[in-house]
N, CA, C and O atoms as a GROMACS GRO file, in nm:
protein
  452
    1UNK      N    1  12.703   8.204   9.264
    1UNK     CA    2  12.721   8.326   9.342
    1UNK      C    3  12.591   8.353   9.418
    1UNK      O    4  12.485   8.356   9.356
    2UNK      N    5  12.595   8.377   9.568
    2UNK     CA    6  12.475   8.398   9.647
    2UNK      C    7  12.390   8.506   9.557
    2UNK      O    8  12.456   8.551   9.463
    3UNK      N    9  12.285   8.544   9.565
    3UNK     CA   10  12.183   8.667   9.501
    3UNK      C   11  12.235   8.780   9.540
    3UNK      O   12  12.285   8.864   9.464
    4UNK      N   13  12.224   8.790   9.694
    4UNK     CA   14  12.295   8.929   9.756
    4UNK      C   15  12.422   8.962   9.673
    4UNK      O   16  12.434   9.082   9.648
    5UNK      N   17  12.489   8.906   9.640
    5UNK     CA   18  12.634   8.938   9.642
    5UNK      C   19  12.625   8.998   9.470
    5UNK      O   20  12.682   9.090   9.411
    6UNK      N   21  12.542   8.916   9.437
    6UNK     CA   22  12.527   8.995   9.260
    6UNK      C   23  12.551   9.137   9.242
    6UNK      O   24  12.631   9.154   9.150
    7UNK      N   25  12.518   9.227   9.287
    7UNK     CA   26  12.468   9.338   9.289
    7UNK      C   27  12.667   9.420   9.352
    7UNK      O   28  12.727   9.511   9.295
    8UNK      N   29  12.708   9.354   9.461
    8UNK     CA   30  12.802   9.394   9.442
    8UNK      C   31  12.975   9.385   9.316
    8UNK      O   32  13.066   9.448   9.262
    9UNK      N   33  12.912   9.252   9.338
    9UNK     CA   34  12.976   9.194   9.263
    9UNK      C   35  13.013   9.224   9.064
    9UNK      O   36  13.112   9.209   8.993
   10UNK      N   37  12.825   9.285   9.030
   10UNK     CA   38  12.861   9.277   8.885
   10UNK      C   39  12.881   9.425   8.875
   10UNK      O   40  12.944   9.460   8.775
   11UNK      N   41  12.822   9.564   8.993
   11UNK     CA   42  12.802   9.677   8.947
   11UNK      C   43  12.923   9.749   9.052
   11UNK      O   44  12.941   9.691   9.160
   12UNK      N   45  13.011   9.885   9.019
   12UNK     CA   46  13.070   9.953   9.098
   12UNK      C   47  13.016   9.985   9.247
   12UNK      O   48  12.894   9.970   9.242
   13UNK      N   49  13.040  10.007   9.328
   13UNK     CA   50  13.009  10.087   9.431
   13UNK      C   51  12.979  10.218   9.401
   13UNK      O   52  12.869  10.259   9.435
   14UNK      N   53  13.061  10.299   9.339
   14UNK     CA   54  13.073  10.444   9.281
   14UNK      C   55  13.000  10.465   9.215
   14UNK      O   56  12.962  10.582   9.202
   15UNK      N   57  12.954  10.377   9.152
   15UNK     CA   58  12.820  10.397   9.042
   15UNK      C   59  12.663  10.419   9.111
   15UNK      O   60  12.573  10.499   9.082
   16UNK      N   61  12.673  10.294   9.229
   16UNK     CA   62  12.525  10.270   9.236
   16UNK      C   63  12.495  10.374   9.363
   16UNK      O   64  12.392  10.388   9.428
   17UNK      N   65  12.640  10.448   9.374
   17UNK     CA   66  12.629  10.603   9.479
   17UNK      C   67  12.588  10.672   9.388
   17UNK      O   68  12.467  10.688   9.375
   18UNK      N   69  12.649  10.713   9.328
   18UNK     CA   70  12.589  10.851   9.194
   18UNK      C   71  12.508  10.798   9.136
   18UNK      O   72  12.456  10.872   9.052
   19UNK      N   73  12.453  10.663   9.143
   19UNK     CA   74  12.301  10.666   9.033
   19UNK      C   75  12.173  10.697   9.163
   19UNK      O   76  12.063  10.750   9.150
   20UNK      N   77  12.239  10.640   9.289
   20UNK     CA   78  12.081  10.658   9.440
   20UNK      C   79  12.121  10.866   9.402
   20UNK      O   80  12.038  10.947   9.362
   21UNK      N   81  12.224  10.885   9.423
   21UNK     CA   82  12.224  11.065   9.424
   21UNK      C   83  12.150  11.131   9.344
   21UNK      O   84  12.073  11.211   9.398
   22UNK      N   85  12.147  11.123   9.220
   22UNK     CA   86  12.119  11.177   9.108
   22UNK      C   87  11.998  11.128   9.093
   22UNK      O   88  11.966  11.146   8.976
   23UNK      N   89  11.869  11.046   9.186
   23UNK     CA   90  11.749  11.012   9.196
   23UNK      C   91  11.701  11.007   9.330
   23UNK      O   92  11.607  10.940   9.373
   24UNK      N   93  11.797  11.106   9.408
   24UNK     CA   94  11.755  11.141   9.548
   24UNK      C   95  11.598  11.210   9.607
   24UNK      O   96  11.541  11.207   9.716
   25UNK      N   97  11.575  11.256   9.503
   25UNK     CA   98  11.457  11.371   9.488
   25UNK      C   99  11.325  11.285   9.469
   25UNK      O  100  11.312  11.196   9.385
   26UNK      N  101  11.237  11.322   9.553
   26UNK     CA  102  11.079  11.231   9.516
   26UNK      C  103  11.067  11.303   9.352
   26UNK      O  104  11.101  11.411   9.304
   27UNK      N  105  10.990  11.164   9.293
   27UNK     CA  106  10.899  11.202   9.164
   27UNK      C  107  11.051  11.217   9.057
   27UNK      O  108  11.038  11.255   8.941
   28UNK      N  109  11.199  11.181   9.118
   28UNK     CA  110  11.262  11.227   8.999
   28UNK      C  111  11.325  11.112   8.950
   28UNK      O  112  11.436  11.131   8.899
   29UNK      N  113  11.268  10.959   8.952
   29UNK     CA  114  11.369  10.858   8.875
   29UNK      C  115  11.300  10.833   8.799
   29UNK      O  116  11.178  10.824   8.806
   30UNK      N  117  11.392  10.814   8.685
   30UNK     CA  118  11.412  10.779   8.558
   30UNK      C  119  11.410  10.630   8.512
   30UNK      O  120  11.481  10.641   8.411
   31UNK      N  121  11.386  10.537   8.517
   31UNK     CA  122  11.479  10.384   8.480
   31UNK      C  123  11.562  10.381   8.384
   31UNK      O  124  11.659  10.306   8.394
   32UNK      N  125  11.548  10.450   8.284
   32UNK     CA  126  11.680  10.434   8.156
   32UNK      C  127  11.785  10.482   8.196
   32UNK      O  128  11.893  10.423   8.190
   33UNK      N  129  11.757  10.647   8.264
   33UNK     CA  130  11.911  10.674   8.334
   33UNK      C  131  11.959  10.629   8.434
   33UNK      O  132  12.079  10.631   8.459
   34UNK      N  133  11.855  10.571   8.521
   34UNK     CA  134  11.941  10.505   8.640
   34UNK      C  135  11.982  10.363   8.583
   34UNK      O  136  12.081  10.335   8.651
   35UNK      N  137  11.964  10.279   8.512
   35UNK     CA  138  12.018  10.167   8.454
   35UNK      C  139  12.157  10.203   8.373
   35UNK      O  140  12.253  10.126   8.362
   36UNK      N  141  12.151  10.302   8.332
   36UNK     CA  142  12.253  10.357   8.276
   36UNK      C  143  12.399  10.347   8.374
   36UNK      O  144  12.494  10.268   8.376
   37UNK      N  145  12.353  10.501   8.470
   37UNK     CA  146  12.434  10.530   8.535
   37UNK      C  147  12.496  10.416   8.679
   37UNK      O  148  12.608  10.421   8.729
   38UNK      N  149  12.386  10.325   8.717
   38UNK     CA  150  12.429  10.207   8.797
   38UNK      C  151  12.528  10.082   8.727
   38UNK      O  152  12.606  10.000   8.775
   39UNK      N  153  12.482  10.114   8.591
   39UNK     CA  154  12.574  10.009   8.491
   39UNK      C  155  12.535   9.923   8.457
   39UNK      O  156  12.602   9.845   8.389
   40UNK      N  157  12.408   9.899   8.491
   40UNK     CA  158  12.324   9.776   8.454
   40UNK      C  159  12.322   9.726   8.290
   40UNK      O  160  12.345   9.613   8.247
   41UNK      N  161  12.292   9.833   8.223
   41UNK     CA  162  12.304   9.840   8.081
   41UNK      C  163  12.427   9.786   7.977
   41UNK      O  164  12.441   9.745   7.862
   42UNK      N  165  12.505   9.815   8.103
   42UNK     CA  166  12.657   9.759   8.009
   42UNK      C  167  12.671   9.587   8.039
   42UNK      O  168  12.746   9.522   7.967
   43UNK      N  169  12.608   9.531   8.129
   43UNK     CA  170  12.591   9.391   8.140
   43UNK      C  171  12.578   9.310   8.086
   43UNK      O  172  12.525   9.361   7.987
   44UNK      N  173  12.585   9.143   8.053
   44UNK     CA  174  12.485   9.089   7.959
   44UNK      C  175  12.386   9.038   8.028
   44UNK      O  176  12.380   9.031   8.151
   45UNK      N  177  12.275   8.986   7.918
   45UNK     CA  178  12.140   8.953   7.985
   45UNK      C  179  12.177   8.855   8.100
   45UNK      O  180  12.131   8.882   8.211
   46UNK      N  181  12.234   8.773   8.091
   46UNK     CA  182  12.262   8.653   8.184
   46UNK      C  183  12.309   8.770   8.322
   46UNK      O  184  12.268   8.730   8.432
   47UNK      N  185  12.372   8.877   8.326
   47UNK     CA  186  12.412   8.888   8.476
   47UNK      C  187  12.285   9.036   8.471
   47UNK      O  188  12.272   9.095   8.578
   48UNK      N  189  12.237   9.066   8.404
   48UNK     CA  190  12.123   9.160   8.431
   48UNK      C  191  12.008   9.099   8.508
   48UNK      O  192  11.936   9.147   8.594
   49UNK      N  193  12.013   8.952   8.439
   49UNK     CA  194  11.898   8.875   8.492
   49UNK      C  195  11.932   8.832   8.682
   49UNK      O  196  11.853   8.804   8.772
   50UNK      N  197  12.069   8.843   8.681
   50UNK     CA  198  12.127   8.818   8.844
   50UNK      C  199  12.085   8.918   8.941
   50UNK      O  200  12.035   8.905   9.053
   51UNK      N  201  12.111   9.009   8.881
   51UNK     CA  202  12.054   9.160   8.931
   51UNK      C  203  11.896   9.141   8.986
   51UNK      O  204  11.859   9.172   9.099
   52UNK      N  205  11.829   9.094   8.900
   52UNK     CA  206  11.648   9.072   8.870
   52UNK      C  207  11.634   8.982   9.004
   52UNK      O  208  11.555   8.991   9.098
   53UNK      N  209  11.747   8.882   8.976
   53UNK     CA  210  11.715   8.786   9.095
   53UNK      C  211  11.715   8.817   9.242
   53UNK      O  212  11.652   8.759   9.331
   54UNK      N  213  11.800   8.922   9.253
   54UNK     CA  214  11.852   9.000   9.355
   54UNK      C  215  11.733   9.105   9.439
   54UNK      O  216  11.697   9.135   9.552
   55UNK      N  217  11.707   9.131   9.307
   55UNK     CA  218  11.564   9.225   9.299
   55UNK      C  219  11.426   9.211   9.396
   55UNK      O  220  11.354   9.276   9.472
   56UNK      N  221  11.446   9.051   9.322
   56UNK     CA  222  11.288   8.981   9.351
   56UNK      C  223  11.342   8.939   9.503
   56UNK      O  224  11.402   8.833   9.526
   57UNK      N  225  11.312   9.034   9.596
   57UNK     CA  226  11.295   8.999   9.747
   57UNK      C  227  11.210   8.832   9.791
   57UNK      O  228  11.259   8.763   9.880
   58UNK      N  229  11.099   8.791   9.726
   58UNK     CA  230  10.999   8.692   9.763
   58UNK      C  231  11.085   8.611   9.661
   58UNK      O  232  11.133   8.525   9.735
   59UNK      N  233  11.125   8.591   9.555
   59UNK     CA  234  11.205   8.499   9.529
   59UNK      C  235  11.061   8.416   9.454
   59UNK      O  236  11.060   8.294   9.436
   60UNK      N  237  10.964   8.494   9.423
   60UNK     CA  238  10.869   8.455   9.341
   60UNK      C  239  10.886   8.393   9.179
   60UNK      O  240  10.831   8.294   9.130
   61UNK      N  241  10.980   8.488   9.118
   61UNK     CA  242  11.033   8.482   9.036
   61UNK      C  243  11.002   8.590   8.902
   61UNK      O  244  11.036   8.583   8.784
   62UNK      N  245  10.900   8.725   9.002
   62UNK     CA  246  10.821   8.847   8.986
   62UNK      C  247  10.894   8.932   9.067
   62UNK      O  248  10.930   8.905   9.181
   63UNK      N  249  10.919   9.051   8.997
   63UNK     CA  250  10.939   9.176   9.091
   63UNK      C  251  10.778   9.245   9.084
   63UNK      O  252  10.742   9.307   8.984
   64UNK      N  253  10.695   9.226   9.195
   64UNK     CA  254  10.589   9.300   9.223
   64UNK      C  255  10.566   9.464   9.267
   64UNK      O  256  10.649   9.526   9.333
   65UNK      N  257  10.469   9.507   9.231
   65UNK     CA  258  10.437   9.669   9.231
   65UNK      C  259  10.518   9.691   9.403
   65UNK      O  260  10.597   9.778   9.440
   66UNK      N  261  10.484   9.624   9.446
   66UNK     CA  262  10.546   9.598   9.596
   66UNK      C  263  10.681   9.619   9.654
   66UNK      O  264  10.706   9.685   9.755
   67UNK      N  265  10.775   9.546   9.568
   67UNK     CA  266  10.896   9.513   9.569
   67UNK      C  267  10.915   9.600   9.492
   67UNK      O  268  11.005   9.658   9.553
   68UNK      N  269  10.895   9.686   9.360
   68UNK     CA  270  10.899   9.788   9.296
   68UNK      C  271  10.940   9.894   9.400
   68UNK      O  272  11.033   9.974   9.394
   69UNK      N  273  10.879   9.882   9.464
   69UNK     CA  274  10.895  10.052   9.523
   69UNK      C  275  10.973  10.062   9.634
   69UNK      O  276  10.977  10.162   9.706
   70UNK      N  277  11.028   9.976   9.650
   70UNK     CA  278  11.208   9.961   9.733
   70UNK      C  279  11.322   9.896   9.652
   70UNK      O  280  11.419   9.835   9.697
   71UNK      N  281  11.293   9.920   9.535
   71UNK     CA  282  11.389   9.868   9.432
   71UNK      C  283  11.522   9.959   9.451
   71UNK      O  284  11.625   9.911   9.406
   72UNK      N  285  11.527  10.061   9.502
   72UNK     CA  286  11.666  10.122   9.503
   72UNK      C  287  11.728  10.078   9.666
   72UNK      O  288  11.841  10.104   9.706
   73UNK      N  289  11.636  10.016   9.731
   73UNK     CA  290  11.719   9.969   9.850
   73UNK      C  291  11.800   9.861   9.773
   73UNK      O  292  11.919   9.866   9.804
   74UNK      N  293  11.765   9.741   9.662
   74UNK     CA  294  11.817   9.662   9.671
   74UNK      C  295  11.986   9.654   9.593
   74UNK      O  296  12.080   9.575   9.581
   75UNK      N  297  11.944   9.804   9.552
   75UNK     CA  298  12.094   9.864   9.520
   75UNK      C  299  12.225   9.892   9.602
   75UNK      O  300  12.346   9.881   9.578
   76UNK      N  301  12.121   9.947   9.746
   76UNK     CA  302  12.174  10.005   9.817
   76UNK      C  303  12.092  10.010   9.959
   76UNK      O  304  11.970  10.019   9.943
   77UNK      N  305  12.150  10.003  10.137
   77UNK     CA  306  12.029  10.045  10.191
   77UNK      C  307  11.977  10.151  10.198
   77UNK      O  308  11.862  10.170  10.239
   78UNK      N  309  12.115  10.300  10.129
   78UNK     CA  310  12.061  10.402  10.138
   78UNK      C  311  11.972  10.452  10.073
   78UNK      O  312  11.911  10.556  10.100
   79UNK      N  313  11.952  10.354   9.944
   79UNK     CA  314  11.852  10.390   9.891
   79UNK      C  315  11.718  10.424   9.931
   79UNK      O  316  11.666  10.366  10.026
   80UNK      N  317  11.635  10.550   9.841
   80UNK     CA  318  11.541  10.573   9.933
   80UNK      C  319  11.393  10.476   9.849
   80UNK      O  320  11.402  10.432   9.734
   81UNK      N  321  11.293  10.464   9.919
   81UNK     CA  322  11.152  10.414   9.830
   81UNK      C  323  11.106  10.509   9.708
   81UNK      O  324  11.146  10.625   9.700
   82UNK      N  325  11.032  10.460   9.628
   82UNK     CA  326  11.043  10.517   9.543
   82UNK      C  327  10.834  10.565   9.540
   82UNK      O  328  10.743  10.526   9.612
   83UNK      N  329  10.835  10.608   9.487
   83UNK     CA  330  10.696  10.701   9.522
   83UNK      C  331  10.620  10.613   9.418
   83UNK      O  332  10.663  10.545   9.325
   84UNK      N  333  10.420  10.644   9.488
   84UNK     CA  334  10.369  10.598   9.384
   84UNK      C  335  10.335  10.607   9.244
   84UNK      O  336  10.260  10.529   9.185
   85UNK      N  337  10.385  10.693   9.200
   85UNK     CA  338  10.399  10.771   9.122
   85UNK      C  339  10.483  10.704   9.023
   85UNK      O  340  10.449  10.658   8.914
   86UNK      N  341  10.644  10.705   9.098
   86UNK     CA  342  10.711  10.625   9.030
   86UNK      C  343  10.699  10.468   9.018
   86UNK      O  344  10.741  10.416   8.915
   87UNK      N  345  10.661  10.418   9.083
   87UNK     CA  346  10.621  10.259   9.119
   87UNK      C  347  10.577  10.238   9.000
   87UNK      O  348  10.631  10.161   8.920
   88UNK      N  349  10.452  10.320   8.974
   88UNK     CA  350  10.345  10.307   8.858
   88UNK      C  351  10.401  10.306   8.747
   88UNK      O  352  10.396  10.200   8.684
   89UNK      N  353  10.467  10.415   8.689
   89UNK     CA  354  10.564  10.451   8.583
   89UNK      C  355  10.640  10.341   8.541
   89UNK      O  356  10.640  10.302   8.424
   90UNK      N  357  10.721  10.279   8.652
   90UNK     CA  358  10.873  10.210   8.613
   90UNK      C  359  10.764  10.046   8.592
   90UNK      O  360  10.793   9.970   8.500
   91UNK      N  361  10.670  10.019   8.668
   91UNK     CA  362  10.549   9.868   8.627
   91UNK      C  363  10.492   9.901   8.504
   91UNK      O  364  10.462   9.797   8.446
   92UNK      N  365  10.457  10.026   8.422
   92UNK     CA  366  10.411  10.074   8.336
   92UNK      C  367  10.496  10.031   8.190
   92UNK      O  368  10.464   9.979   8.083
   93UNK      N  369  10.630  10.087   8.253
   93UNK     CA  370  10.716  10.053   8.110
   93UNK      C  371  10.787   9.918   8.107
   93UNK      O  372  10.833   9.870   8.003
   94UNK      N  373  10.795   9.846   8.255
   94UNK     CA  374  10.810   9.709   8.220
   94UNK      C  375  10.747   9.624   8.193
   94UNK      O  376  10.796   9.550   8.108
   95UNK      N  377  10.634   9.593   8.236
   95UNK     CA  378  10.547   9.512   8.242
   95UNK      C  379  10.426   9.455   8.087
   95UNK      O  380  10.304   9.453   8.087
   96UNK      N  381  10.492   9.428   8.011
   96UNK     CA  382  10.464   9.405   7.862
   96UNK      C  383  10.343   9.336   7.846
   96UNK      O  384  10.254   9.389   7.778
   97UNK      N  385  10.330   9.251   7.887
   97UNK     CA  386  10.223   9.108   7.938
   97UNK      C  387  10.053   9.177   7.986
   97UNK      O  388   9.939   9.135   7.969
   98UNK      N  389  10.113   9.309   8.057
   98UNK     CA  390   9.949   9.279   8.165
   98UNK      C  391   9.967   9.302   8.247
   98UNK      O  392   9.942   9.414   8.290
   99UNK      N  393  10.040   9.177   8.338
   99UNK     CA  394   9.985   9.085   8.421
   99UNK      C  395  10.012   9.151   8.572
   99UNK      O  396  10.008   9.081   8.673
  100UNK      N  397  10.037   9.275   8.574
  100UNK     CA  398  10.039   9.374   8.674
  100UNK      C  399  10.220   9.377   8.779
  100UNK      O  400  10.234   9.462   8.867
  101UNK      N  401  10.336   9.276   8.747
  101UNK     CA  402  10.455   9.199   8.764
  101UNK      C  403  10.538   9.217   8.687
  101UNK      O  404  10.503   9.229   8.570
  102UNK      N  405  10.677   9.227   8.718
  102UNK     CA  406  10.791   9.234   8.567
  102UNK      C  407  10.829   9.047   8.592
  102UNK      O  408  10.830   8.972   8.690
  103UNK      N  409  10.850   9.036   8.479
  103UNK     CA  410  10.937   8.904   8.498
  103UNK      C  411  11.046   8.912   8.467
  103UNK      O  412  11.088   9.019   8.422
  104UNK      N  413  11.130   8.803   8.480
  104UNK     CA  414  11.258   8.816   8.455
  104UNK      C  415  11.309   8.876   8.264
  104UNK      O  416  11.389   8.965   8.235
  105UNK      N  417  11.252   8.812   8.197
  105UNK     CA  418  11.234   8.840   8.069
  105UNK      C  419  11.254   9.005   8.064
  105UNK      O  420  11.348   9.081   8.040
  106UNK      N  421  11.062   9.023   8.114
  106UNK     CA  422  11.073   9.191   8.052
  106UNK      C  423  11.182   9.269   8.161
  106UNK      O  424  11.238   9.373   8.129
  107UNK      N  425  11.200   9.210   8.279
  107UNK     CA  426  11.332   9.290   8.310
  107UNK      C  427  11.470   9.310   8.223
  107UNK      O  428  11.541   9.411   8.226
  108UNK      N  429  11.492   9.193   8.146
  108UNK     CA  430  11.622   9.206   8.114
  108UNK      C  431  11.586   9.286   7.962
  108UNK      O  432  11.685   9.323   7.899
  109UNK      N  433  11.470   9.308   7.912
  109UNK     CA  434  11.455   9.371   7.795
  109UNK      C  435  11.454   9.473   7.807
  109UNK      O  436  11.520   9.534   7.723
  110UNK      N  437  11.373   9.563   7.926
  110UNK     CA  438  11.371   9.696   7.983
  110UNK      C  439  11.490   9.744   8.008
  110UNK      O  440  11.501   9.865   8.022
  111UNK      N  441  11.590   9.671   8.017
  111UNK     CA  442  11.706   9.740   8.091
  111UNK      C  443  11.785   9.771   7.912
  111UNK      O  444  11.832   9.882   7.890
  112UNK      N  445  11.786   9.702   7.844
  112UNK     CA  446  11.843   9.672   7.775
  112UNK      C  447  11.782   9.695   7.615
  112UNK      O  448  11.822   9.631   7.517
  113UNK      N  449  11.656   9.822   7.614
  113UNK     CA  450  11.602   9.864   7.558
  113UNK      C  451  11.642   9.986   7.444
  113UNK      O  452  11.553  10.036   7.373
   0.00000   0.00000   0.00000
């Protein structure tokens, strides 16, 4: 399955509207509830990790502080950027290692925490 298409493919439409809504507000996302409410959580690791892939814009095989902070575009384009604030926060609770990057790993553990 192409990367793009993951995202439609494993999560509702309806969902990943009411999860960008309900984190419309600067300074107000969450990652546990928006994993929640997008559906990510109900996944298994194997298609969470599709999601990740989807994620990682550079195809590095890292979602960077960078790519972090348009992570709800890759939900959606309406999604909005996400502040530094939050950037920091959501690299904070994934990023297990250090190494300043989520990998695919601590993505699928974070979600699934």
């Amino acid at each position: 399955m192409p990367v793009k298409m993951a995202m439609k493919n494993l999560l509702k439409e309806d969902n990943i509207k009411k999860a960008l809504d309900q984190f419309k507000a600067a300074d107000s996302f969450d990652h546990k509830k928006f994993f929640d409410v997008v559906g990510l959580k109900a996944l298994s690791a194997e298609n969470v990790k599709l999601v990740f892939k989807a994620l990682d814009v550079d195809a590095s095989g890292f979602i960077e502080e960078e790519e972090l902070k348009f992570v709800l575009k890759g939900f959606s384009a309406d999604g909005r950027d996400l502040t530094d604030k939050e950037t920091k926060a959501f690299l904070a609770a994934a990023d297990k290692d250090g190494d300043g990057k989520i990998g695919i790993d601590e993505f699928e553990a974070l979600v699934h925490e």
